[in-house]
C-alpha positions, 0 to 999 in steps of 0.5 A, spaced: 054 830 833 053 825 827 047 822 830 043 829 832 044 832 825 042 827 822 036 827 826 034 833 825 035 833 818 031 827 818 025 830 822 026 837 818 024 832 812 019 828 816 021 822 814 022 816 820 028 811 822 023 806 818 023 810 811 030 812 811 032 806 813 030 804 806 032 810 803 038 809 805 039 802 804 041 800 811 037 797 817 032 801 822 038 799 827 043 803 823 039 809 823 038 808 831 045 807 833 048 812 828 042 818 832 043 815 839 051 817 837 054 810 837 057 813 830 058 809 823 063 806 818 063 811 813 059 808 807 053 808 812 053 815 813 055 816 806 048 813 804 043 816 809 046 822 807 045 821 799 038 819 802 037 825 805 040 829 799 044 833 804 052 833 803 055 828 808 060 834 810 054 836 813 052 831 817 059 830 819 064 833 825 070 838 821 075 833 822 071 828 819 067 832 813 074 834 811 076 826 811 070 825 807 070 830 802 078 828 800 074 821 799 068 824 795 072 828 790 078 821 790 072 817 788 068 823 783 076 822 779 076 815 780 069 815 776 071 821 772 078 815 769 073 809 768 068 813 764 075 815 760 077 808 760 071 806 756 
């Protein structure tokens, strides 16, 4: 489920596994394992998803989404706390 929304969104966008690689700061093999549904750790899925500029809750399965935006919002605090500390 992962690897077709990300394609579509990435083909809605008409930009190539090559230059979302880039984007995204991970290999063209990345992006191709993740749209042939081999799946991702989360960070990569959370950098093609900012490169997208599409929420990664989008790109994800409910019960993952819910995971990721619990991790998002613990790390908007985190950052929220440091920026407080300095």
């Amino acid at each position: 489920m992962l690897g077709e929304r990300v394609r579509a969104e990435r083909n809605r966008q008409g930009i190539t596994r090559e230059r979302l690689a880039e984007m995204a700061g991970v290999s063209v093999d990345v992006i191709k394992r993740v749209e042939d549904g081999m799946g991702a750790k989360i960070e990569a899925a959370y950098y093609i998803a900012v490169a997208l500029h599409t929420p990664l809750e989008a790109l994800l399965p409910t019960q993952k989404a819910d995971r990721a935006a619990r991790i998002n919002s613990a790390r908007l605090l985190l950052e929220e706390l440091e920026d407080r500390a300095i």
